[in-house]
SETI-56222 format. One record per residue: chain; residue number from 1; x, y, z of N, C-alpha, C, O in turn; residue in three letters. Coordinates in steps of 0.2 Angstrom, whole numbers, plus 5000, padded with zeros to 4 digits. Example, Ala and Ser with C-alpha at 12.3 -4.5 7.8 and 13.67 -1.06 7.14 Angstrom:
% residues 2
- c_k_npx_npy_npz_capx_capy_capz_cpx_cpy_cpz_opx_opy_opz_r
- A_1_5066_4972_5039_5062_4978_5039_5066_4984_5039_5071_4983_5042_ALA;
- A_2_5064_4989_5035_5068_4995_5036_5064_5000_5039_5067_5006_5040_SER;
***
This chain:
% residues 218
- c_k_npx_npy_npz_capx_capy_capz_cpx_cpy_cpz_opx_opy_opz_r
- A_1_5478_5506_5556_5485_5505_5558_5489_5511_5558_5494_5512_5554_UNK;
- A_2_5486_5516_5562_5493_5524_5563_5492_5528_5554_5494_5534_5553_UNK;
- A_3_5489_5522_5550_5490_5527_5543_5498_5527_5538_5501_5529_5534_UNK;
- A_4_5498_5522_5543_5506_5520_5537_5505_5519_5532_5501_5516_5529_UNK;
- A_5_5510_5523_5529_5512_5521_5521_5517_5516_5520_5523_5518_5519_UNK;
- A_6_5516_5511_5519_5521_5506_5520_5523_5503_5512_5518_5502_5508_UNK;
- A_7_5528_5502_5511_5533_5501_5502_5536_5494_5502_5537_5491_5496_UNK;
- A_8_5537_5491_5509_5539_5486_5507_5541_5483_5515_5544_5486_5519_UNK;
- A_9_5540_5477_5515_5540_5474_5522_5541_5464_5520_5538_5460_5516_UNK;
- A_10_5547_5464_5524_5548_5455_5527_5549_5454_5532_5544_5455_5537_UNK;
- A_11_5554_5450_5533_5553_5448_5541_5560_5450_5545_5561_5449_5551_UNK;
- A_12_5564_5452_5540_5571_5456_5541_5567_5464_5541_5562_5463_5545_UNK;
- A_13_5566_5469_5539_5566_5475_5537_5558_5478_5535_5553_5474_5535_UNK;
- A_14_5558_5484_5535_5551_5487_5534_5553_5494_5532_5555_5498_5536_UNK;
- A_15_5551_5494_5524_5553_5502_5524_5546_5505_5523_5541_5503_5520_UNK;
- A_16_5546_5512_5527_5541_5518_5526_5540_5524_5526_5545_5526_5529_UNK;
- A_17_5536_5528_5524_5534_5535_5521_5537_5537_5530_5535_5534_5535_UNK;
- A_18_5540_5542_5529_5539_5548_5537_5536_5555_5534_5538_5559_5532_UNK;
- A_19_5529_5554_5536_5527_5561_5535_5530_5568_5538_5531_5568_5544_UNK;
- A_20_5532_5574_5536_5534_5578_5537_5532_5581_5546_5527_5581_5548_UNK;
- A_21_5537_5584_5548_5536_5585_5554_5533_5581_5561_5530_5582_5567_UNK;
- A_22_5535_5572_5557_5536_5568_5562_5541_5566_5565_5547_5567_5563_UNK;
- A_23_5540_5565_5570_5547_5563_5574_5549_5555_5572_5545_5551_5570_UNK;
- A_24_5556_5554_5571_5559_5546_5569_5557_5543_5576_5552_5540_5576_UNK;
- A_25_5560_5545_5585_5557_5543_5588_5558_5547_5594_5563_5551_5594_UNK;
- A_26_5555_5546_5599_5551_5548_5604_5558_5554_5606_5564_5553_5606_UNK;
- A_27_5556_5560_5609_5559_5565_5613_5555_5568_5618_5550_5566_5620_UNK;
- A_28_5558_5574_5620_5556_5579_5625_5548_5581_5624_5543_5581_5629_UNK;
- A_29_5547_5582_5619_5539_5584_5618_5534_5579_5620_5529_5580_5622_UNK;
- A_30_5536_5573_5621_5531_5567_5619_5526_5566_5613_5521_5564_5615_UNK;
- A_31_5528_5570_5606_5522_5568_5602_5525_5559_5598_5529_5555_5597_UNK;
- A_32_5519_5560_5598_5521_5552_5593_5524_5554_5586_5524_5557_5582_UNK;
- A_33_5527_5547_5590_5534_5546_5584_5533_5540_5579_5529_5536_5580_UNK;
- A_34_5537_5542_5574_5538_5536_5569_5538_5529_5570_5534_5525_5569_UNK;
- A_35_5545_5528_5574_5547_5522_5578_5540_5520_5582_5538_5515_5579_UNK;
- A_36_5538_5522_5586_5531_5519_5589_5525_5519_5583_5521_5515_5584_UNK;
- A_37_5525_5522_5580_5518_5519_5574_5520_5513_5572_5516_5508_5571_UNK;
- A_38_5526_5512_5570_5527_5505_5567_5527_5500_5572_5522_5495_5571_UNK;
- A_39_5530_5500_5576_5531_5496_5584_5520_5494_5584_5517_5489_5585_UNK;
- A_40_5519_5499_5585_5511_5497_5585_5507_5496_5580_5501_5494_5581_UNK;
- A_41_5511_5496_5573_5506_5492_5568_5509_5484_5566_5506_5480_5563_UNK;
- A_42_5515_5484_5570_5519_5477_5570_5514_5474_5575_5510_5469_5574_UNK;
- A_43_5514_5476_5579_5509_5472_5586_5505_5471_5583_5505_5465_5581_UNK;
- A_44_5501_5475_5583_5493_5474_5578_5493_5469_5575_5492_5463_5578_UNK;
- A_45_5496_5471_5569_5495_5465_5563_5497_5459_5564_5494_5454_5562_UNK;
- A_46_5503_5458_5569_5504_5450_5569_5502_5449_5575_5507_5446_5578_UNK;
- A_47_5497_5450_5580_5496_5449_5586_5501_5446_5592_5500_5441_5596_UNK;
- A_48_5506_5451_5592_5513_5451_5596_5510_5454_5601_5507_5459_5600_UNK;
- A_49_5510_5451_5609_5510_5452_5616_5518_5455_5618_5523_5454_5615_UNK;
- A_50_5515_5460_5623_5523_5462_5624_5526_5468_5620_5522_5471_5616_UNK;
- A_51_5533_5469_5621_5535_5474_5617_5538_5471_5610_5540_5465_5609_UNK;
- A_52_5539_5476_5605_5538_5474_5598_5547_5477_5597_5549_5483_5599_UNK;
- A_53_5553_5473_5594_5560_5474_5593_5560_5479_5587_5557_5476_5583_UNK;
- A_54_5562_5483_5585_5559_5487_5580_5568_5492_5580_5568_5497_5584_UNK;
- A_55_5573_5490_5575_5580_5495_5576_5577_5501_5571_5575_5499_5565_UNK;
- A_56_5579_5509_5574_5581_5513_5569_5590_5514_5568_5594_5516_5572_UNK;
- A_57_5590_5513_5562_5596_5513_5559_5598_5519_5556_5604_5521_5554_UNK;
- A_58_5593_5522_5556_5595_5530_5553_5590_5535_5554_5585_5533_5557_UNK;
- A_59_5589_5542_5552_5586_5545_5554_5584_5551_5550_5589_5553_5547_UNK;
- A_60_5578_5556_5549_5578_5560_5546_5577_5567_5553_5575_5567_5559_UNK;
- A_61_5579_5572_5550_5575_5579_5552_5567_5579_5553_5564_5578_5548_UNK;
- A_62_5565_5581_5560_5557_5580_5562_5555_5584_5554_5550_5582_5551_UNK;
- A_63_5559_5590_5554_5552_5593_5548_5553_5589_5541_5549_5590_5537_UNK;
- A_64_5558_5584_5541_5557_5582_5533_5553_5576_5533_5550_5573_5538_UNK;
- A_65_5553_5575_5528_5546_5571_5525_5551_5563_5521_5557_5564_5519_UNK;
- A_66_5549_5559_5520_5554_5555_5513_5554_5545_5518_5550_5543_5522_UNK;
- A_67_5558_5542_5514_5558_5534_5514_5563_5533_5519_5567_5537_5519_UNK;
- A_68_5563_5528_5524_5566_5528_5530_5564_5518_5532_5558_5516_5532_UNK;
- A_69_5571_5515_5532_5569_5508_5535_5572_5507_5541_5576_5511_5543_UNK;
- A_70_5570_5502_5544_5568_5501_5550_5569_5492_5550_5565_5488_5546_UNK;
- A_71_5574_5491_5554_5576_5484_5556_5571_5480_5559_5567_5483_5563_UNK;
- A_72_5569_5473_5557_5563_5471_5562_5568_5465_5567_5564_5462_5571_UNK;
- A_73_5575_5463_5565_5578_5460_5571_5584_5463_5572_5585_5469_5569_UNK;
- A_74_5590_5462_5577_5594_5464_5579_5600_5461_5573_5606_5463_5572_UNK;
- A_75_5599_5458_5570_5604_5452_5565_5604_5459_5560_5609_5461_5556_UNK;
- A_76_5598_5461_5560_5596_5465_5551_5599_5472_5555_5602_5476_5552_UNK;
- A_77_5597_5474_5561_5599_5481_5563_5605_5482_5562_5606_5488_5561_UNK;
- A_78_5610_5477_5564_5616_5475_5566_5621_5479_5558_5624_5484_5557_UNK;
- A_79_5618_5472_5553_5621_5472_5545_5620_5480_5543_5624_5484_5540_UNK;
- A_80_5612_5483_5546_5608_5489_5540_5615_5494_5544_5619_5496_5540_UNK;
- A_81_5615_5494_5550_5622_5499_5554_5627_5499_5549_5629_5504_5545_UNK;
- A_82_5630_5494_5549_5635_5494_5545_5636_5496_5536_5641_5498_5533_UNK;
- A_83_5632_5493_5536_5630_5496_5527_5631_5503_5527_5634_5507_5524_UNK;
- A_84_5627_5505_5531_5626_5513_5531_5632_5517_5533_5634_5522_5531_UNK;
- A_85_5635_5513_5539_5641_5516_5540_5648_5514_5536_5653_5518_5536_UNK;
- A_86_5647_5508_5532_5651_5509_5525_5650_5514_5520_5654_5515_5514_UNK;
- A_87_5645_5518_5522_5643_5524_5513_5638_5518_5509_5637_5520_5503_UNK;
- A_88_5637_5512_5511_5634_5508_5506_5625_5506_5504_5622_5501_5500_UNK;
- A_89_5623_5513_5507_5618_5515_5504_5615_5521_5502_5615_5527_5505_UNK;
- A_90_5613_5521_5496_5611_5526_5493_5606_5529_5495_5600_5527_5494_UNK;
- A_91_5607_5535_5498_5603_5541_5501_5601_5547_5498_5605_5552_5498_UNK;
- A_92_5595_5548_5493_5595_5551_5490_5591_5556_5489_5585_5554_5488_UNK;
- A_93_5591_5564_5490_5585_5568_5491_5584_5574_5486_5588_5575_5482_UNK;
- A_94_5579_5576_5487_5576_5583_5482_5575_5587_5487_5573_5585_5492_UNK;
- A_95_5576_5594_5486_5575_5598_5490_5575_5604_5484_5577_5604_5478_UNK;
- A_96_5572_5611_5489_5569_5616_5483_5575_5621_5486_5577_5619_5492_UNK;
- A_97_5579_5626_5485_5582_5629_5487_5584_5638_5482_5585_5638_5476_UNK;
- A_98_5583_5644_5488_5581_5650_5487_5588_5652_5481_5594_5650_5483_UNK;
- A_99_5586_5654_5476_5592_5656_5469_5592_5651_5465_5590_5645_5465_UNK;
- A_100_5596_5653_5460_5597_5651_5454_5603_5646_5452_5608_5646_5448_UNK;
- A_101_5603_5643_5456_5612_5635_5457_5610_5634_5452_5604_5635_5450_UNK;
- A_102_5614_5631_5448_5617_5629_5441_5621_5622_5440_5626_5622_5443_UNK;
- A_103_5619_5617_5437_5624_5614_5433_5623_5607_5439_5618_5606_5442_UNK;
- A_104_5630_5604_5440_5629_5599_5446_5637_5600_5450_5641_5602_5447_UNK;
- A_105_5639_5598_5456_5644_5599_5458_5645_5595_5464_5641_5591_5464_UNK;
- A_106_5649_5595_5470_5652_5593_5477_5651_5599_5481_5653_5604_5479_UNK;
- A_107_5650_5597_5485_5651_5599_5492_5652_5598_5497_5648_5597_5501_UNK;
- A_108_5661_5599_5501_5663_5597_5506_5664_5602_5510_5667_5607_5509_UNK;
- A_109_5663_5600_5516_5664_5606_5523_5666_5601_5528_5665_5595_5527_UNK;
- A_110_5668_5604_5535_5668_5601_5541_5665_5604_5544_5665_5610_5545_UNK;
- A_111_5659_5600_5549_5653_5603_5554_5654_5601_5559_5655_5595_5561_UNK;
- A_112_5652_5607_5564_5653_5604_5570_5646_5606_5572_5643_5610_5568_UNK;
- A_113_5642_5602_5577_5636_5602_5581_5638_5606_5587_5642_5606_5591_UNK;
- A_114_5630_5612_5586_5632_5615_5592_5627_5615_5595_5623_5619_5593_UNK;
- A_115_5625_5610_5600_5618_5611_5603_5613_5608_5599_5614_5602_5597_UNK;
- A_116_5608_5611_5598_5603_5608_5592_5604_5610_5584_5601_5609_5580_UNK;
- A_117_5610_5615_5583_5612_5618_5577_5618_5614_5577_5621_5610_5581_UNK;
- A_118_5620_5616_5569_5628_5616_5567_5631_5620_5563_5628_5621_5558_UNK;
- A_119_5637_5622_5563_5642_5626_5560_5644_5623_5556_5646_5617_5557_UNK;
- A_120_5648_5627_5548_5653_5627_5546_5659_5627_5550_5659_5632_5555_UNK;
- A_121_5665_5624_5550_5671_5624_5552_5675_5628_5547_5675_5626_5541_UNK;
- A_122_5681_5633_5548_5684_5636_5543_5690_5631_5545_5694_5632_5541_UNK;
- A_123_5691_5627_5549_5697_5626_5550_5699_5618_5551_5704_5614_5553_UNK;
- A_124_5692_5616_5548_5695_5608_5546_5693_5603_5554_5694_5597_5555_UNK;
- A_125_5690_5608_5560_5687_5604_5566_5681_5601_5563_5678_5602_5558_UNK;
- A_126_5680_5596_5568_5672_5594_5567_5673_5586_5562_5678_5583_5560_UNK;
- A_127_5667_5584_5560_5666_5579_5554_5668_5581_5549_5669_5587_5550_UNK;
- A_128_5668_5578_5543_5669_5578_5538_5663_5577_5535_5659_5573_5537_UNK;
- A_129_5660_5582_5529_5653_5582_5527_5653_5580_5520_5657_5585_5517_UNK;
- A_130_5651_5576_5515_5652_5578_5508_5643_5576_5505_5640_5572_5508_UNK;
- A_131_5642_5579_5500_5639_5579_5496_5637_5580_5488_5640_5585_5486_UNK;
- A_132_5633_5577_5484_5634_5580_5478_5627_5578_5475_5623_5574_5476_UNK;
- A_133_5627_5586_5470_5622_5588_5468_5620_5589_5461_5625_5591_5458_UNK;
- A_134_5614_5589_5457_5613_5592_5451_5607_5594_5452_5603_5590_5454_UNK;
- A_135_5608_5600_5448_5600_5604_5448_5598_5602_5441_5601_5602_5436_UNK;
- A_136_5590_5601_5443_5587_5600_5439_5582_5604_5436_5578_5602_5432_UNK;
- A_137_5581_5609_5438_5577_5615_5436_5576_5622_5439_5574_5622_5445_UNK;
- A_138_5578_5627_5437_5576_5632_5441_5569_5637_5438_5567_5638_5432_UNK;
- A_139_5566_5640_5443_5562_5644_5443_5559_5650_5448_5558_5649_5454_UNK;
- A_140_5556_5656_5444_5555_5660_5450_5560_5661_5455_5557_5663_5460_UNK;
- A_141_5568_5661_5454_5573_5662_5458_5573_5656_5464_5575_5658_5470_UNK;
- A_142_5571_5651_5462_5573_5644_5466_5574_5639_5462_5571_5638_5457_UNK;
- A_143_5579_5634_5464_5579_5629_5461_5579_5622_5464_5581_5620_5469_UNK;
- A_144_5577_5618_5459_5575_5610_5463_5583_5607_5462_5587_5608_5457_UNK;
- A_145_5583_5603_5467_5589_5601_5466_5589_5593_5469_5587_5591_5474_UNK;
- A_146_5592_5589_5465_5592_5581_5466_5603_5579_5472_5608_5578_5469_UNK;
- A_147_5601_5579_5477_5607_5576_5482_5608_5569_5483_5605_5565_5487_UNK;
- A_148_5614_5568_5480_5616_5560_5485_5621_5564_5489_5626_5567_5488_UNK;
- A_149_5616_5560_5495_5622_5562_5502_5626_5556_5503_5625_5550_5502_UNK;
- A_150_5632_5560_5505_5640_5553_5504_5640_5552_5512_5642_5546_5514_UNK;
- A_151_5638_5561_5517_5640_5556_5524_5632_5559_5526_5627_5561_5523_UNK;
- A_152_5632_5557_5533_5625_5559_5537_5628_5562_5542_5630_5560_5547_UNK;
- A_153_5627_5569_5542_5630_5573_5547_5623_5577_5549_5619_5577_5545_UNK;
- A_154_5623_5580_5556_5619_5583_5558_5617_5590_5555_5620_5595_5555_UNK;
- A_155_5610_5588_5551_5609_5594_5548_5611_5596_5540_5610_5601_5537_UNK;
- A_156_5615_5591_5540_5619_5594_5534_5620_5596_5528_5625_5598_5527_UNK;
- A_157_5613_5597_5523_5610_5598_5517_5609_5604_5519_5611_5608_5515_UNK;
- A_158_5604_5605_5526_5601_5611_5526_5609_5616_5525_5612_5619_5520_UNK;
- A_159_5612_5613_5531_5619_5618_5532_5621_5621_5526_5619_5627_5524_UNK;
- A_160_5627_5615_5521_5630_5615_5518_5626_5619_5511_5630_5621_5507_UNK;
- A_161_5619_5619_5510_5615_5626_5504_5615_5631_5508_5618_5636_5505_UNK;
- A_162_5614_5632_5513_5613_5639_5517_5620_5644_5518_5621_5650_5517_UNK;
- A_163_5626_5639_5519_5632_5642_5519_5635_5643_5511_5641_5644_5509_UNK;
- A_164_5631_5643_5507_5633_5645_5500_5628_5651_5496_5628_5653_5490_UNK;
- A_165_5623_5650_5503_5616_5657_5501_5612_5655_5497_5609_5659_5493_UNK;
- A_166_5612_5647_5497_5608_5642_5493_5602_5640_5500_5600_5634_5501_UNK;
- A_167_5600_5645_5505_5596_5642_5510_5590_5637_5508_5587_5638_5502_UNK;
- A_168_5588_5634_5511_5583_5628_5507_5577_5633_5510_5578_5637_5514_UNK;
- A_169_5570_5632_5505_5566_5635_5505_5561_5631_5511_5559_5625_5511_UNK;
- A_170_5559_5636_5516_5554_5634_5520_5562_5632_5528_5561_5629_5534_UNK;
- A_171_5565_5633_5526_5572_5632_5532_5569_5635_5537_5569_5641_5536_UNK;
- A_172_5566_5634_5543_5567_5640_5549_5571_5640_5553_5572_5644_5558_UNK;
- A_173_5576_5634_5550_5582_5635_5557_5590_5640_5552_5594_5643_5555_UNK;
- A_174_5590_5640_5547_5595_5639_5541_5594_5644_5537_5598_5647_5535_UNK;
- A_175_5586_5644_5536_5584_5648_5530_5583_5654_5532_5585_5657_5537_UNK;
- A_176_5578_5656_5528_5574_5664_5528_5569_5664_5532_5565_5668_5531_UNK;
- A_177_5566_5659_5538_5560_5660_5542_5555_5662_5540_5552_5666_5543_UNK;
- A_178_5554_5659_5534_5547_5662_5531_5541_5658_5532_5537_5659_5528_UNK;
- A_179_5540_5653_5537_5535_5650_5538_5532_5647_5533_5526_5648_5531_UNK;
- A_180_5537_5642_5531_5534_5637_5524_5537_5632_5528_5542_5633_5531_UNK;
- A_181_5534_5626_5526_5536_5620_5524_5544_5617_5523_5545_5615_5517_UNK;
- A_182_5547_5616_5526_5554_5615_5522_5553_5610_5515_5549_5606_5513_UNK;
- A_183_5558_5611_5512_5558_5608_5504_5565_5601_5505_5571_5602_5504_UNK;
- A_184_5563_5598_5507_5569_5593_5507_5564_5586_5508_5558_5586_5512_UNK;
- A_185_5566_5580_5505_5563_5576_5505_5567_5570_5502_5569_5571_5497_UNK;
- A_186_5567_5564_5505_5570_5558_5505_5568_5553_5498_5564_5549_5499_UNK;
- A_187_5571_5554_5495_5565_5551_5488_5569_5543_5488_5566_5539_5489_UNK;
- A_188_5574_5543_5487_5579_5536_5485_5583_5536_5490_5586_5541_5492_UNK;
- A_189_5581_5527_5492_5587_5524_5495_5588_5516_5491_5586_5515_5485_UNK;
- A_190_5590_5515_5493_5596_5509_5488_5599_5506_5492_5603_5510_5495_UNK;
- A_191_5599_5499_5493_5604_5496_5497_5603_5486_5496_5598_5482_5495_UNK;
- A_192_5611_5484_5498_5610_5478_5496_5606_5475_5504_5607_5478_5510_UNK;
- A_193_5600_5469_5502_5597_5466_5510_5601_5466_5515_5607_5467_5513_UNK;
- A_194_5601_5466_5521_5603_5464_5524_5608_5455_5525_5614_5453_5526_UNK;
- A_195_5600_5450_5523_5598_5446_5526_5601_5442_5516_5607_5439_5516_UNK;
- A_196_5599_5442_5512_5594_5439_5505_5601_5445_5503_5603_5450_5505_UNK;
- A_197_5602_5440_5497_5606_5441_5490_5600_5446_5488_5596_5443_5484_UNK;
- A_198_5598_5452_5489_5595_5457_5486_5597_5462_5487_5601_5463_5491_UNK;
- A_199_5596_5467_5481_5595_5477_5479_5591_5476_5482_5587_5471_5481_UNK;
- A_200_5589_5482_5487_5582_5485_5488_5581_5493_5485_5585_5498_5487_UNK;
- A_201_5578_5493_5483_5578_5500_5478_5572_5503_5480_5568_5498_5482_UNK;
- A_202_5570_5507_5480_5563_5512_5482_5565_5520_5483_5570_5523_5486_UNK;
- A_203_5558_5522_5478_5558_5528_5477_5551_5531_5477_5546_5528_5475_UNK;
- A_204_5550_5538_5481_5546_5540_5482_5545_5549_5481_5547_5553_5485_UNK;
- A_205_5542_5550_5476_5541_5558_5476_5537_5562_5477_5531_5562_5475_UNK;
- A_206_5540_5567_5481_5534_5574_5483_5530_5575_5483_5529_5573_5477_UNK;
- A_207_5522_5576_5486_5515_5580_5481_5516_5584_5486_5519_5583_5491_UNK;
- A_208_5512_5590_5484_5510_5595_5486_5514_5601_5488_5520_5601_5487_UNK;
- A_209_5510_5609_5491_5515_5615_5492_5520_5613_5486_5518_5609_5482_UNK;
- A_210_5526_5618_5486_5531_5622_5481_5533_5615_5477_5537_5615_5472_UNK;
- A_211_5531_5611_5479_5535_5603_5474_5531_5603_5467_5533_5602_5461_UNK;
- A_212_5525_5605_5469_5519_5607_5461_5520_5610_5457_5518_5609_5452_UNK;
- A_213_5526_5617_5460_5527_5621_5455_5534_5619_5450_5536_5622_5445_UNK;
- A_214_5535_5615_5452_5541_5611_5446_5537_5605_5444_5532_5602_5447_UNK;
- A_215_5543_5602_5436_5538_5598_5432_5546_5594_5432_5551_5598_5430_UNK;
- A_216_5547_5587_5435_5551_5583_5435_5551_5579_5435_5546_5577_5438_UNK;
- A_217_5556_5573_5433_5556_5566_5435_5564_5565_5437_5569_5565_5434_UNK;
- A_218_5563_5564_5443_5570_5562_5447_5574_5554_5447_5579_5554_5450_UNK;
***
């Protein structure tokens, strides 16, 4: 069934693994997307004829990797939209980034989307971005770094380290083009059900490439 890594599933909601450098869902390329592996492991598994309802509610960067849900009605697409656009779930990443950041702090800027990139704004145009951070270790002149993102802006982690010469490692839109892996990866989300008097909590961390050469628990 596509190779899903699948953490948890009902009849409301379905969270799962986005392997790195997949797409959430279908664009100009036509590679397969996130969104359709699920869409056809739902078919599958419960032998649904026809087309399979499947809401994405949020999204990551094709090259990032990390935990990602996905609506299985419109009732739960409806609710998870709005949770999300209250700030009412907890979005939480690791990323590795070139230098030595220190300590833990905020980061706000205004960005504007320019095409497939985005900019700092000096002048307060654009969205509003914030985030906040603490580094959890440094080495060999990078550091791992643990982010709860406050908004979902395009691009925005990469942006807002790169505009402080904190480029994340493996960036090739942002960074130094060095032809690695980007280091950013969706580890924790957190959110009350949609549907069910529940927390949903789920947490997933890195293996492999420059994640091995740090020793953490996030």
């Amino acid at each position: 069934m596509n190779n899903l890594k699948i953490l948890y599933e009902d009849n409301h909601l379905i969270v799962v693994f986005k392997k790195p450098n997949i797409l959430c869902q279908s664009d100009y390329t036509k590679d397969l997307d996130l969104l359709t592996m699920v869409k056809n492991y739902l078919k599958e598994k419960y032998q649904k004829p026809g087309n399979v309802y499947l809401g994405l509610v949020h999204r990551l960067d094709r090259p990032v990797g990390g935990l990602m849900v996905f609506a299985k009605t419109s009732k739960a697409a409806s609710r998870l939209s709005k949770i999300i656009s209250n700030h009412e779930m907890t979005k939480e990443y690791l990323l590795v980034c070139h230098g030595n950041l220190k300590g833990k702090g905020i980061m706000e800027d205004y960005i504007l989307k320019k095409d497939e990139i985005s900019v700092i704004s000096n002048e307060k145009q654009g969205k509003y971005a914030k985030l906040e951070y603490e580094v959890l270790e440094n080495k060999n002149n990078l550091s791992l770094v643990k982010v709860n993102l406050i908004t979902g802006r395009h691009h925005q982690i990469r942006l807002q380290f790169a505009h402080r010469n904190y480029p994340l490692y493996g960036d090739q839109l942002y960074g130094l083009q060095d032809k690695k892996q980007i280091a950013l990866f969706a580890y924790h989300i957190r959110f009350h059900h949609p549907v069910k008097d529940e927390i949903m909590d789920f947490k997933l961390l890195p293996e492999g490439g420059i994640w091995d050469e740090f020793e953490y628990e996030a």
